[in-house]
MOPAC internal coordinates of N, CA, C and O (Angstrom, degrees):
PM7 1SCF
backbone

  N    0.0000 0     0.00 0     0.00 0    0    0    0
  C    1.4459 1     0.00 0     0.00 0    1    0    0
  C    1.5217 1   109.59 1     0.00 0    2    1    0
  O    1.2310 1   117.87 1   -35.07 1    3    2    1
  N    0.9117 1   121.66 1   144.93 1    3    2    1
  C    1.4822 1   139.55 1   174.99 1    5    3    2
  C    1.6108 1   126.65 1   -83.51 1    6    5    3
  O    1.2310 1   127.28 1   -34.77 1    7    6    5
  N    1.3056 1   103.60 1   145.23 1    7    6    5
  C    1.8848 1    83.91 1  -165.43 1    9    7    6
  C    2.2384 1   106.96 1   -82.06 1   10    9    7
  O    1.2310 1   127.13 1  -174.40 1   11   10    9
  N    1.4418 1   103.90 1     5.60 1   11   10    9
  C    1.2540 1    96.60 1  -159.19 1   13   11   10
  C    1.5321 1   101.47 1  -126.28 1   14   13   11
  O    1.2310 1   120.75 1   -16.21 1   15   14   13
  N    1.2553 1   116.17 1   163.79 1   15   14   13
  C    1.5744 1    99.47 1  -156.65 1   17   15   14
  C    1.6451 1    91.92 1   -95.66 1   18   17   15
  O    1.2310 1   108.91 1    12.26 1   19   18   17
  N    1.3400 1   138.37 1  -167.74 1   19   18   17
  C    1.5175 1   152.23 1   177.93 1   21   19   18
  C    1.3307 1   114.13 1   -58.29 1   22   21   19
  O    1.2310 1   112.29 1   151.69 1   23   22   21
  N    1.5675 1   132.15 1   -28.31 1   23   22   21
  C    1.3167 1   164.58 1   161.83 1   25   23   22
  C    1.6142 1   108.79 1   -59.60 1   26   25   23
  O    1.2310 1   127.18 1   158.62 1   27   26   25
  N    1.3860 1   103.79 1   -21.38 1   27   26   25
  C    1.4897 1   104.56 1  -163.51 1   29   27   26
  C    1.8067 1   119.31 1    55.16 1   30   29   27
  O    1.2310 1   121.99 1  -152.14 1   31   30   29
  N    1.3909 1   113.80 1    27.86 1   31   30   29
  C    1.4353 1   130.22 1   145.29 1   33   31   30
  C    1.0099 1   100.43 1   -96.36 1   34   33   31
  O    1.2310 1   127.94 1   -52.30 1   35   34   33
  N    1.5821 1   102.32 1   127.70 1   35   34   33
  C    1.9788 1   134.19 1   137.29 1   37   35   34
  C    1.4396 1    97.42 1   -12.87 1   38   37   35
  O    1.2310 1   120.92 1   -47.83 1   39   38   37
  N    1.4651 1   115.85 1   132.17 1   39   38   37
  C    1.2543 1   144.87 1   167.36 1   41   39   38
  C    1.5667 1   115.96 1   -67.77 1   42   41   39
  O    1.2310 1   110.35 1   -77.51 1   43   42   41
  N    1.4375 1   135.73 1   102.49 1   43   42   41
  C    1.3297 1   117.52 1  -158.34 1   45   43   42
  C    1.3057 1   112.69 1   -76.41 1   46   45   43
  O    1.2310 1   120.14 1   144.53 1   47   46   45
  N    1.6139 1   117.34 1   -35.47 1   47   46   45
  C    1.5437 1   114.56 1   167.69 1   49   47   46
  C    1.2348 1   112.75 1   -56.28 1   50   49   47
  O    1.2310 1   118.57 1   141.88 1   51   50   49
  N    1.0865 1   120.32 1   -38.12 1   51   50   49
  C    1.6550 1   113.66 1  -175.97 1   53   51   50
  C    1.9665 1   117.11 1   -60.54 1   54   53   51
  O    1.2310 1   130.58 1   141.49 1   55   54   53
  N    1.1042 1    97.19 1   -38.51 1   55   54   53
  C    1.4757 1   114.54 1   164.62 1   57   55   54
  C    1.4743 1   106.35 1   -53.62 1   58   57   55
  O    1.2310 1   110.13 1    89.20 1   59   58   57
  N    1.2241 1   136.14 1   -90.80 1   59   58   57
  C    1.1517 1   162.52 1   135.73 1   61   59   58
  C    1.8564 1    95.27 1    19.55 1   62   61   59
  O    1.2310 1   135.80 1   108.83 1   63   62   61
  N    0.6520 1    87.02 1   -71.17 1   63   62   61
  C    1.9713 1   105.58 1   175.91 1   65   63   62
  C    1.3035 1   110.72 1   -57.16 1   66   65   63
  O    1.2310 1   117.68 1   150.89 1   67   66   65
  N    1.5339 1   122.02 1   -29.11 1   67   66   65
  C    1.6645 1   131.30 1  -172.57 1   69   67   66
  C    1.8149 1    79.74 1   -94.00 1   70   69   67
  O    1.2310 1   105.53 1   126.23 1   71   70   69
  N    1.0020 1   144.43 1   -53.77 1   71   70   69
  C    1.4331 1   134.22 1  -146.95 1   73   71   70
  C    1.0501 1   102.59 1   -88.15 1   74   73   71
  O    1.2310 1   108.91 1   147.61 1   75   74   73
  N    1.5249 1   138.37 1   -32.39 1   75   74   73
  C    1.4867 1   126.34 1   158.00 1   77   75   74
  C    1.4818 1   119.78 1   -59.64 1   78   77   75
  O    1.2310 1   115.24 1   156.20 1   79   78   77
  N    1.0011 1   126.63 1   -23.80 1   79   78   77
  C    1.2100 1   138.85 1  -163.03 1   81   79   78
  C    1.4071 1   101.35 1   -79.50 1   82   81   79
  O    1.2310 1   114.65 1   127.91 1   83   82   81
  N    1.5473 1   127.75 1   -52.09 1   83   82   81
  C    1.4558 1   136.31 1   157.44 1   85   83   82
  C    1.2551 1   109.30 1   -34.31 1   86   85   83
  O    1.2310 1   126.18 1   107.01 1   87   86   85
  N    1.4742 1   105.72 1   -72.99 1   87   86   85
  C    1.6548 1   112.45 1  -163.45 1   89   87   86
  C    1.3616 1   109.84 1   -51.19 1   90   89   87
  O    1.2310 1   117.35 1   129.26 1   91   90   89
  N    1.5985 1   122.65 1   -50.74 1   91   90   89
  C    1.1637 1   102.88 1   159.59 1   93   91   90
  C    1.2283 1   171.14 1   -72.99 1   94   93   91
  O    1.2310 1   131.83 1  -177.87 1   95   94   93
  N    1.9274 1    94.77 1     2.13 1   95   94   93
  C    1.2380 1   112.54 1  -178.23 1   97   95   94
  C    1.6776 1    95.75 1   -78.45 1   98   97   95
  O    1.2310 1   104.76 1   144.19 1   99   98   97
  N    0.5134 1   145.78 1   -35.81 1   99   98   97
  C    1.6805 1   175.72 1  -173.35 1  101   99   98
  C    1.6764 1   102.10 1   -48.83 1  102  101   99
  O    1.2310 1   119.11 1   129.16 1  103  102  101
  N    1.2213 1   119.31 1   -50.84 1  103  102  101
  C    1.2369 1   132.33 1  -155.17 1  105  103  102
  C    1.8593 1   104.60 1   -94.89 1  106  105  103
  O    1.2310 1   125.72 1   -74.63 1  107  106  105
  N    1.5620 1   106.61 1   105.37 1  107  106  105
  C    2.0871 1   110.08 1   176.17 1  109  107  106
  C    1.5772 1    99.22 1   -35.49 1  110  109  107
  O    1.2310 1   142.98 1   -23.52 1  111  110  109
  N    1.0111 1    72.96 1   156.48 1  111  110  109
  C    1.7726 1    94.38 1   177.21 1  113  111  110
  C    1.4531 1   111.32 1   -83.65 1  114  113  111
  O    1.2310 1   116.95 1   148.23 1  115  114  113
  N    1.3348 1   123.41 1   -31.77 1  115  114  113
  C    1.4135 1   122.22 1   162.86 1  117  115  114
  C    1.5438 1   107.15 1   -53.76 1  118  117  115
  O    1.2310 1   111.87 1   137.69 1  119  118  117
  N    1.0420 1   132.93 1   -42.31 1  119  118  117
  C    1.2055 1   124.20 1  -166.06 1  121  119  118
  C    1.2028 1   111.92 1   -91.15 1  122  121  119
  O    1.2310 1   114.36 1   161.48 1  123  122  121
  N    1.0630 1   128.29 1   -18.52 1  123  122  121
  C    1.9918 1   145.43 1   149.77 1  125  123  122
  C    1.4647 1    94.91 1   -32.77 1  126  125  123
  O    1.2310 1   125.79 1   115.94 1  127  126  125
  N    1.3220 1   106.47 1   -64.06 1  127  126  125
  C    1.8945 1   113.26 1  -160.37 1  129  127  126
  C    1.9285 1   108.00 1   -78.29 1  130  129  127
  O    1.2310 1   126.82 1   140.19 1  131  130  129
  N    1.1076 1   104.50 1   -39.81 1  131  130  129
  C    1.2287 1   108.70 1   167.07 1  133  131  130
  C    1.4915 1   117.24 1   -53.57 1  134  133  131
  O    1.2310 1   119.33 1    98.59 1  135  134  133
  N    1.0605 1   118.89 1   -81.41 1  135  134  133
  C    1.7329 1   116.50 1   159.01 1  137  135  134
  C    1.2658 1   123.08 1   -13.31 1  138  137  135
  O    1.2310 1   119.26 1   126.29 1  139  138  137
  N    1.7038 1   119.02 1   -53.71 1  139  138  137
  C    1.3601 1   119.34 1  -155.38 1  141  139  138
  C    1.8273 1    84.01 1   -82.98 1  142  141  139
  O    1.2310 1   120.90 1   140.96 1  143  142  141
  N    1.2824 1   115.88 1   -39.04 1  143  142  141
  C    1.6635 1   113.37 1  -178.35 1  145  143  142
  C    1.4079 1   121.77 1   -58.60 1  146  145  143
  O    1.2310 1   124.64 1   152.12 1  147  146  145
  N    1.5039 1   108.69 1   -27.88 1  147  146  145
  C    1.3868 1   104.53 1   179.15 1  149  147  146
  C    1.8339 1   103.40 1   -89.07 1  150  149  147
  O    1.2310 1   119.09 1   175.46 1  151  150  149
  N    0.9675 1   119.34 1    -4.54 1  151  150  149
  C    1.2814 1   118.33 1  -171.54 1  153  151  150
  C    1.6061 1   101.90 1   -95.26 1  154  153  151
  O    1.2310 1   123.90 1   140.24 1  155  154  153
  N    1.0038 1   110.12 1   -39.76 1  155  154  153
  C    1.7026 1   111.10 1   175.62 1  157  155  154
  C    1.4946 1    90.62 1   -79.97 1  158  157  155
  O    1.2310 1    92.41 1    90.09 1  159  158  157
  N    1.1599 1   164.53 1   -89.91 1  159  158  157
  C    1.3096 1   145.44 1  -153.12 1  161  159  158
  C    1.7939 1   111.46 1   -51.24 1  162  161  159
  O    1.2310 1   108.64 1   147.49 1  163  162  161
  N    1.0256 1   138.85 1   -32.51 1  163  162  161
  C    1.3387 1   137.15 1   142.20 1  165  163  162
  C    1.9714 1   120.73 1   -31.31 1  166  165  163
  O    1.2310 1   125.45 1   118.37 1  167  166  165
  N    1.2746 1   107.14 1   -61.63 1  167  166  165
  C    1.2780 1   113.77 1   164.65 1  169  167  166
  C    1.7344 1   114.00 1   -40.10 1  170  169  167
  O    1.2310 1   128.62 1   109.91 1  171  170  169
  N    1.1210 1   101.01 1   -70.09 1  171  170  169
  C    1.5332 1   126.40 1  -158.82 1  173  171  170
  C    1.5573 1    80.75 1   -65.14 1  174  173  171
  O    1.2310 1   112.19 1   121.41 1  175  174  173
  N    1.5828 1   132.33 1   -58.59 1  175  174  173
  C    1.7352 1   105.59 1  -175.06 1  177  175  174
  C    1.2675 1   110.01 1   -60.65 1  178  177  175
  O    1.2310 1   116.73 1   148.62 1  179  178  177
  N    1.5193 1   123.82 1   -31.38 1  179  178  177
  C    1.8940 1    98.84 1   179.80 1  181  179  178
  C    1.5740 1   124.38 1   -60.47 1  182  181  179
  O    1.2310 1   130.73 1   146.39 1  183  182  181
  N    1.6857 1    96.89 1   -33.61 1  183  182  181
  C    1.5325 1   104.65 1  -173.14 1  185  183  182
  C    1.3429 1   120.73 1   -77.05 1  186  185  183
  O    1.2310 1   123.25 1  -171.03 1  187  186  185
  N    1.7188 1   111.38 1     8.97 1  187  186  185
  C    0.9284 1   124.44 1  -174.63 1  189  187  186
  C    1.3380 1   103.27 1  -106.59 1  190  189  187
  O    1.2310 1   116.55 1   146.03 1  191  190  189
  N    1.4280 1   124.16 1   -33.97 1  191  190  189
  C    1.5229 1   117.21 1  -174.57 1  193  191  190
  C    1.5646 1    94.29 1   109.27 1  194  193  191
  O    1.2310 1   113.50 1  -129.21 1  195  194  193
  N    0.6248 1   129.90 1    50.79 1  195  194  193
  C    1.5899 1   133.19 1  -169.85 1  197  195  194
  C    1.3696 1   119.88 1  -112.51 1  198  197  195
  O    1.2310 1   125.72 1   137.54 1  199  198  197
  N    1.8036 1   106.61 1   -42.46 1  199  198  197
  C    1.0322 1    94.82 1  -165.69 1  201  199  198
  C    2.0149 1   113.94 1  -104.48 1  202  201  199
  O    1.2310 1   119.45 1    37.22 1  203  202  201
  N    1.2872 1   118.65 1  -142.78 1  203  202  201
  C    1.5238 1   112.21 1  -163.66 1  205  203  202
  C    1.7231 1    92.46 1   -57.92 1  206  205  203
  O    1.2310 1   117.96 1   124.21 1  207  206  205
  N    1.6237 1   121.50 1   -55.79 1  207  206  205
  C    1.4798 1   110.65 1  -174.65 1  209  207  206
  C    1.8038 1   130.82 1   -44.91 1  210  209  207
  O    1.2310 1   145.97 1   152.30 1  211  210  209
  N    1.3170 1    67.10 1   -27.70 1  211  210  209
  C    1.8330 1    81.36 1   173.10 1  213  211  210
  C    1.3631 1   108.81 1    73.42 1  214  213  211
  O    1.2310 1   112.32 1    55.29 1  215  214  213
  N    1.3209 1   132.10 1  -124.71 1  215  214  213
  C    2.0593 1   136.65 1   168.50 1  217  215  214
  C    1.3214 1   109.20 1   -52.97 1  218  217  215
  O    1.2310 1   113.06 1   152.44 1  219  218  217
  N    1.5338 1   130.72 1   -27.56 1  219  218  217
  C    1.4802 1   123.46 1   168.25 1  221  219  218
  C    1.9529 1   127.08 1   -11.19 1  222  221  219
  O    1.2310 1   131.00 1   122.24 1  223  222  221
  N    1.4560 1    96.38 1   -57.76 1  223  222  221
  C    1.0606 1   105.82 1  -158.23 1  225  223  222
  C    1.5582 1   107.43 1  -123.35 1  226  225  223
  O    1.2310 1   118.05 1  -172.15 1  227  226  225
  N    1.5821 1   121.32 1     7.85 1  227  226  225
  C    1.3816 1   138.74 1  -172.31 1  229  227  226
  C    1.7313 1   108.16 1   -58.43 1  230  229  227
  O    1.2310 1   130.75 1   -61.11 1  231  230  229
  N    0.9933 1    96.86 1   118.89 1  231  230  229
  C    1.5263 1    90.37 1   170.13 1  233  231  230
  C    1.5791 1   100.38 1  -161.90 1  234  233  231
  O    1.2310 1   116.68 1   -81.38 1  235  234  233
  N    1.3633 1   123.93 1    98.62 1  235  234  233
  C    1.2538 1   151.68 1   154.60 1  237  235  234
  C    1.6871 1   119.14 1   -29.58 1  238  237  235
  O    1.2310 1   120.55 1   147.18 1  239  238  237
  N    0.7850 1   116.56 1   -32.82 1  239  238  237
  C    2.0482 1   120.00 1   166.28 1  241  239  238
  C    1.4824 1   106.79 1   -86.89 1  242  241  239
  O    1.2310 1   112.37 1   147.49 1  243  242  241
  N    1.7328 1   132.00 1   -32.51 1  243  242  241
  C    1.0538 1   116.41 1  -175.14 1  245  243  242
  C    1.5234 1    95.05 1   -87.91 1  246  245  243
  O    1.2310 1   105.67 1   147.68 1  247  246  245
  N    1.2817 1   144.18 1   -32.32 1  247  246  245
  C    1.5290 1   154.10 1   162.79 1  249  247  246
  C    1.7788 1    92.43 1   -26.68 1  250  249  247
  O    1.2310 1   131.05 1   122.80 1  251  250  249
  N    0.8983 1    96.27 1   -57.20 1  251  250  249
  C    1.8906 1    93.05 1  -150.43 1  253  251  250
  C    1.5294 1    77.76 1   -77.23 1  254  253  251
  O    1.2310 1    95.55 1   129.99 1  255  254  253
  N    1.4742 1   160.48 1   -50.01 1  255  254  253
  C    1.2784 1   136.04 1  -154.36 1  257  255  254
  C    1.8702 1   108.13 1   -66.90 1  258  257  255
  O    1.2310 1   138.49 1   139.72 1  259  258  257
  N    0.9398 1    81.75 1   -40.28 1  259  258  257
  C    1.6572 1   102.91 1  -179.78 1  261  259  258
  C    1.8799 1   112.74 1   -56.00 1  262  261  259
  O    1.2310 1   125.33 1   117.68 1  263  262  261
  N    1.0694 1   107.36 1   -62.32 1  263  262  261
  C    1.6572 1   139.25 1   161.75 1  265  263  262
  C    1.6546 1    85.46 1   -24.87 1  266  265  263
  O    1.2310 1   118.83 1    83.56 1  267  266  265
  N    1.2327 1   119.85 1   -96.44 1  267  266  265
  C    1.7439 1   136.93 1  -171.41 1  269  267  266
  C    1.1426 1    91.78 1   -48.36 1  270  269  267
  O    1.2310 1   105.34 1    96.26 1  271  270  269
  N    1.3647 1   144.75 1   -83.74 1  271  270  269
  C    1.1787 1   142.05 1  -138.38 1  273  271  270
  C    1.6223 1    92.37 1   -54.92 1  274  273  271
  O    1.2310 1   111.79 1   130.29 1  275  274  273
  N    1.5909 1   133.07 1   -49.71 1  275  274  273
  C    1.6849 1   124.30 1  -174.05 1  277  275  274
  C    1.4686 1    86.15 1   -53.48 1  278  277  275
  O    1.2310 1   127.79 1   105.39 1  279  278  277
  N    0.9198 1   102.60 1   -74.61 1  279  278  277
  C    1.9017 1   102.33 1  -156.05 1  281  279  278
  C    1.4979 1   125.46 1   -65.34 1  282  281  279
  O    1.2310 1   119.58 1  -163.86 1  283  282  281
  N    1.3256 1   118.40 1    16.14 1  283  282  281
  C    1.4610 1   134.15 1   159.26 1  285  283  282
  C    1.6847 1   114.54 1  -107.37 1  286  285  283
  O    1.2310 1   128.31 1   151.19 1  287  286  285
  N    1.3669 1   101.60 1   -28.81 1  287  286  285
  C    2.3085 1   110.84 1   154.34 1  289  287  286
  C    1.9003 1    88.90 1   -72.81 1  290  289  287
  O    1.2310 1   117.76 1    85.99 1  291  290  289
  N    0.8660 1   121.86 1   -94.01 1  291  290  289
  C    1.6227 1   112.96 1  -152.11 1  293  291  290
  C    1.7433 1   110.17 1   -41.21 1  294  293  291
  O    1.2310 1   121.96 1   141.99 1  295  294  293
  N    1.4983 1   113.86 1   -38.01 1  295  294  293
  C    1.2950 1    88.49 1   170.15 1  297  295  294
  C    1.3827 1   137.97 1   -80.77 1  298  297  295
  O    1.2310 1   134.51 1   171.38 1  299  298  297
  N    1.1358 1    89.54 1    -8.62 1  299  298  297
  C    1.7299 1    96.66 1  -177.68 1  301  299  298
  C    1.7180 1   100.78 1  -105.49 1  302  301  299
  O    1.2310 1   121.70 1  -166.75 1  303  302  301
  N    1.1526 1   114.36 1    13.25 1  303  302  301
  C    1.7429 1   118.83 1   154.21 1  305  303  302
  C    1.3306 1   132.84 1  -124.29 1  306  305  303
  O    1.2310 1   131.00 1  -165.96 1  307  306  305
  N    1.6530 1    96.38 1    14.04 1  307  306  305
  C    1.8824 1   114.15 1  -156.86 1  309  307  306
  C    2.0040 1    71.81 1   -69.97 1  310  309  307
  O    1.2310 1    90.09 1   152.92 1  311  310  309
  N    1.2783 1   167.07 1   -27.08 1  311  310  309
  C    1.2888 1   139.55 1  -142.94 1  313  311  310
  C    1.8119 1    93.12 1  -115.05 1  314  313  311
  O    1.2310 1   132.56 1   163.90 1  315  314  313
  N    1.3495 1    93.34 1   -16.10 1  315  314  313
  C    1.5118 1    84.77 1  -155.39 1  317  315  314
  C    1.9391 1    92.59 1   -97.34 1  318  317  315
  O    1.2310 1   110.28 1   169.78 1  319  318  317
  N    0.9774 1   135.87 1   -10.22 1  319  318  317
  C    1.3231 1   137.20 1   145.62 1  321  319  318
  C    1.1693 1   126.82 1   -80.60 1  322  321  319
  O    1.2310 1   118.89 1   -17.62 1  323  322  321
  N    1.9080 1   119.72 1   162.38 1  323  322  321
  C    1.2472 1   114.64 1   177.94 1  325  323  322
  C    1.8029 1   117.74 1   -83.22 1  326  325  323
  O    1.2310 1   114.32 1     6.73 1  327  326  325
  N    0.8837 1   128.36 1  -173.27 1  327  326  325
  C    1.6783 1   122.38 1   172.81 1  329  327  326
  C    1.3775 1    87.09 1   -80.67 1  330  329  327
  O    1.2310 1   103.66 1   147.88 1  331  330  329
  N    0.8676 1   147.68 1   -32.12 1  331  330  329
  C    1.7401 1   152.48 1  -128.24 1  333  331  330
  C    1.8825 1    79.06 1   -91.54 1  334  333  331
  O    1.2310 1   119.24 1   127.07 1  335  334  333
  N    1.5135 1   119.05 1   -52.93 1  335  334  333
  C    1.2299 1   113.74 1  -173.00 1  337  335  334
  C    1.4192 1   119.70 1  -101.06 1  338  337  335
  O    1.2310 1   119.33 1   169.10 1  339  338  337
  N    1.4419 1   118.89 1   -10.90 1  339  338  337
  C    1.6747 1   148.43 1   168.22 1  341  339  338
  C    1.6517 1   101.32 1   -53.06 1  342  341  339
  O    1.2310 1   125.87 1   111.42 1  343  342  341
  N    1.0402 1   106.32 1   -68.58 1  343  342  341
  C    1.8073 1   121.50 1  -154.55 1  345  343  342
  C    1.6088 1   103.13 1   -71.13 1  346  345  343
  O    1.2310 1   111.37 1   161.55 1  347  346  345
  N    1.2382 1   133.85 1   -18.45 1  347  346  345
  C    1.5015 1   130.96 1   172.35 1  349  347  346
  C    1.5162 1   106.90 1   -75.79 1  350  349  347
  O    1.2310 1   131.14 1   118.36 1  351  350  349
  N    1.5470 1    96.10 1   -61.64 1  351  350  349
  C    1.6018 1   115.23 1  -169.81 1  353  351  350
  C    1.6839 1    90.71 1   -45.85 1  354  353  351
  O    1.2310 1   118.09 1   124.47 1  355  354  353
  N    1.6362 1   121.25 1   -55.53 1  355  354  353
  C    1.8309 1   104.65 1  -157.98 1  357  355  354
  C    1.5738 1    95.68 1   -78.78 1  358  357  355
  O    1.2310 1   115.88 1   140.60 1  359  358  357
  N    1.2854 1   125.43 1   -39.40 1  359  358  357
  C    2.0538 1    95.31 1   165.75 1  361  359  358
  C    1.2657 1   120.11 1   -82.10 1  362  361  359
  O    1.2310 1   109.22 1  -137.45 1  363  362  361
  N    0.9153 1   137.81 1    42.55 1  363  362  361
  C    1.6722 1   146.00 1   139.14 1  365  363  362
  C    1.7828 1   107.21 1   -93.49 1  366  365  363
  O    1.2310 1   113.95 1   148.04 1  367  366  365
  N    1.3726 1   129.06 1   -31.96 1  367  366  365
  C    0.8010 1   142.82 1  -139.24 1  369  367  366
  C    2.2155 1    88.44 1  -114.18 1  370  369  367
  O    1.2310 1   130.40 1   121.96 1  371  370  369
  N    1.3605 1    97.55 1   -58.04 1  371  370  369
  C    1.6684 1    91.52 1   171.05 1  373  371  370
  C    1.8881 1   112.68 1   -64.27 1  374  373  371
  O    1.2310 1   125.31 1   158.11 1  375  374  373
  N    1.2876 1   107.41 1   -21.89 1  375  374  373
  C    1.6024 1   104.99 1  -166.44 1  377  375  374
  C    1.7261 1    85.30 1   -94.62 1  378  377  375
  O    1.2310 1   106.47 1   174.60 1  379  378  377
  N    1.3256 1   142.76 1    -5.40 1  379  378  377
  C    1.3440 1   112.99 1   156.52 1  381  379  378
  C    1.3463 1   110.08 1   -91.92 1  382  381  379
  O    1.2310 1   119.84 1   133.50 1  383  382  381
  N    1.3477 1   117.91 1   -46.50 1  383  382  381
  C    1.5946 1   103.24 1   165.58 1  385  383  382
  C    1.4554 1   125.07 1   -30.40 1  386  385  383
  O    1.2310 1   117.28 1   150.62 1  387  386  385
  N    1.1801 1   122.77 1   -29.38 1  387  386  385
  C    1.2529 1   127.86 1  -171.06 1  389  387  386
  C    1.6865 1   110.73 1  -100.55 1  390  389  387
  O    1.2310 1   120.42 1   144.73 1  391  390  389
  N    1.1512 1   116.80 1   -35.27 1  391  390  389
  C    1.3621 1   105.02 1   140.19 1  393  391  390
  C    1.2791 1   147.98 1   -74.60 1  394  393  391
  O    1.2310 1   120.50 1  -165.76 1  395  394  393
  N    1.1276 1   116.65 1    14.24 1  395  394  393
  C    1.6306 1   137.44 1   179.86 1  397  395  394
  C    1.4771 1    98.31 1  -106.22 1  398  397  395
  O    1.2310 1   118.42 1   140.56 1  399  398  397
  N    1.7055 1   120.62 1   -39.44 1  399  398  397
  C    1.5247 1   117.49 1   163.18 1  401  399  398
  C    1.6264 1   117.19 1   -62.48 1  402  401  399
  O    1.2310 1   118.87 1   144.47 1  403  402  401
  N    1.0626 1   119.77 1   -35.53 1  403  402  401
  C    1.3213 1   137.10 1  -173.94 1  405  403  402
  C    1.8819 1    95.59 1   -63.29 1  406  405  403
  O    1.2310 1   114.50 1    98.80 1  407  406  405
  N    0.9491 1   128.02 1   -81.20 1  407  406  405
  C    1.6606 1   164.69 1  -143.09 1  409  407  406
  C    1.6077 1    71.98 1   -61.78 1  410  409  407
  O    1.2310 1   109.82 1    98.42 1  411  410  409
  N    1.5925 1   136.71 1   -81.58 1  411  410  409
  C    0.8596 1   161.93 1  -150.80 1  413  411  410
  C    1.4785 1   110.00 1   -27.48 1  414  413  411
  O    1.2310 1   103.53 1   -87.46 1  415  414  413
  N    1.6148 1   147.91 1    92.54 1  415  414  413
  C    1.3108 1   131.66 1   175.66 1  417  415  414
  C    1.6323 1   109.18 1   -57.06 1  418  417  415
  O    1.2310 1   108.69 1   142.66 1  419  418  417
  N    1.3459 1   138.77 1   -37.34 1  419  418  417
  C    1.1190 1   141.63 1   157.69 1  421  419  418
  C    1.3419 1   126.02 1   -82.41 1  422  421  419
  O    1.2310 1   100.56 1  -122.55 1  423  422  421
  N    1.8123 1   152.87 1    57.45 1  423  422  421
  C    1.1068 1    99.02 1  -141.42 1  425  423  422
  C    1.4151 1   112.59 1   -98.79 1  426  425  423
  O    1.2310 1   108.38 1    -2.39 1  427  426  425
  N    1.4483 1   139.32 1   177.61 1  427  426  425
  C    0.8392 1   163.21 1  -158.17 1  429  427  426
  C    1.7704 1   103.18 1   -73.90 1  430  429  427
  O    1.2310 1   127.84 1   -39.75 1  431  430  429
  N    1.4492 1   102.51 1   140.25 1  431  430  429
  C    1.8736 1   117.75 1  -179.19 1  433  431  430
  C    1.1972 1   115.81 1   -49.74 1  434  433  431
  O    1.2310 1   110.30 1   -48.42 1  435  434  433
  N    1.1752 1   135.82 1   131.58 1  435  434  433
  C    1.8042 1   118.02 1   175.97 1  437  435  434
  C    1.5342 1   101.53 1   -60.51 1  438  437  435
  O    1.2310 1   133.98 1   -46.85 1  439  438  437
  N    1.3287 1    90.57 1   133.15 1  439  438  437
  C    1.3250 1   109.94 1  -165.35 1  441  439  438
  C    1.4752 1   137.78 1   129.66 1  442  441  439
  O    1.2310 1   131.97 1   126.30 1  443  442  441
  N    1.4002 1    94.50 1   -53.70 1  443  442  441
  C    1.6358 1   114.59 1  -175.81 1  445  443  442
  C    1.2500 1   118.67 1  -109.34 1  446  445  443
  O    1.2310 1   112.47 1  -149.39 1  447  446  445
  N    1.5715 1   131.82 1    30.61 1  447  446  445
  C    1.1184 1   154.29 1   139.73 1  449  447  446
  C    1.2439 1   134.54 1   -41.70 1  450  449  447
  O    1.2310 1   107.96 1   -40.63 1  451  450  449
  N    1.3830 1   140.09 1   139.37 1  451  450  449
  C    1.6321 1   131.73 1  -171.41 1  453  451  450
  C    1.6063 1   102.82 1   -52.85 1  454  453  451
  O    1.2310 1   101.18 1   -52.16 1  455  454  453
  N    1.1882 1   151.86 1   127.84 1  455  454  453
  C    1.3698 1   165.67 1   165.55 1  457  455  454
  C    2.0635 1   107.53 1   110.33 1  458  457  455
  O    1.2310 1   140.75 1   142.81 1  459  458  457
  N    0.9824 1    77.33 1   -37.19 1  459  458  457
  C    1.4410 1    97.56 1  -153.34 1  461  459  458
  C    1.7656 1   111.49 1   -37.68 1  462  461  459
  O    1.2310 1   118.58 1   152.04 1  463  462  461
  N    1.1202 1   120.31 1   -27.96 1  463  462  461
  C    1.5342 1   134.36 1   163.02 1  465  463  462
  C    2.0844 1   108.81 1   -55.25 1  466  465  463
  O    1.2310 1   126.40 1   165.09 1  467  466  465
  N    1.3604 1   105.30 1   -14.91 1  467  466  465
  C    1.5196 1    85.53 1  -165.94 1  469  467  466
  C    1.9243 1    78.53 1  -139.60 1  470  469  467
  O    1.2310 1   104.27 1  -168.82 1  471  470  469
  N    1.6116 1   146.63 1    11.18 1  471  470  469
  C    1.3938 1   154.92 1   157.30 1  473  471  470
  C    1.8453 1   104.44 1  -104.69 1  474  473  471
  O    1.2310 1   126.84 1   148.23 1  475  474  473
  N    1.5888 1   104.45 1   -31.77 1  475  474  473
  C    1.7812 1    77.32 1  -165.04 1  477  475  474
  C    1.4801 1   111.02 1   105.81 1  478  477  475
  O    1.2310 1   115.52 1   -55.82 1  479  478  477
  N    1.0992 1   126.11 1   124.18 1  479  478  477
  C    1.8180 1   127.79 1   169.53 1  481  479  478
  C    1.5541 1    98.09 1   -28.15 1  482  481  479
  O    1.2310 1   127.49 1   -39.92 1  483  482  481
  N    1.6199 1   103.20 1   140.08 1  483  482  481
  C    1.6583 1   113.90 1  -171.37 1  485  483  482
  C    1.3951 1    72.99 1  -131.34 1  486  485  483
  O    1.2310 1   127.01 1   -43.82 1  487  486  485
  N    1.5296 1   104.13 1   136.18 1  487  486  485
  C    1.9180 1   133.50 1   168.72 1  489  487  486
  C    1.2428 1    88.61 1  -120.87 1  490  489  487
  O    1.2310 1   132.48 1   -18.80 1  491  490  489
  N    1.4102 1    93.50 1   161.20 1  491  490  489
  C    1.9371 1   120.52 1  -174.05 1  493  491  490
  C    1.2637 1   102.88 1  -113.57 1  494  493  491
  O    1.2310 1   120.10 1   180.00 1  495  494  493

């Protein structure tokens, strides 16, 4: 592929594609994982009913993918972060677990809860 379009104008996605590419080379890797953690705990409170809509957007199976997916990034980055950025992310991370027990018409065994395979049984 060519960097210029048929016109012999610059390709704007291609541009566009070079400037993300900067910004992110640019950007620590702690703060890569941090981001992606606060963004999956964001998810997981809507699908929880959490936020101003409340049941709008509740949906309890996409909750629990969301749920694991934080707590399979924090554990498999608990070395590669500081506690300074560790210790928020895992109580954000127990207080959705714990609203996913809450939310739950059945809920789940201590133990066998969304994260809970890679945190450990979460009590309220």
């Amino acid at each position: 592929m060519s960097e210029t379009s048929p016109a012999g104008s610059p390709d704007p996605a291609s541009a566009d594609f070079d400037e993300m590419t900067r910004d992110i080379a640019e950007v620590p890797a702690v703060e890569v994982i941090v981001t992606v953690a606060v963004n999956l705990m964001s998810a997981a409170a809507v699908k929880l009913g959490l936020t101003e809509e409340g049941d709008t957007y509740k949906d309890l199976d996409e909750a629990r993918k969301l749920v694991t997916a934080l707590a399979g990034l924090l554990d498999a980055s608990a070395t590669e972060i500081s506690s300074f950025h560790a210790a928020p992310l895992r109580d954000g991370l127990k207080s959705l677990q714990l609203a996913f027990r809450e939310a739950s018409l059945v809920p789940d065994e201590p133990g066998q809860g969304p994260g809970e395979k890679y945190t450990g049984p979460v009590y309220g």
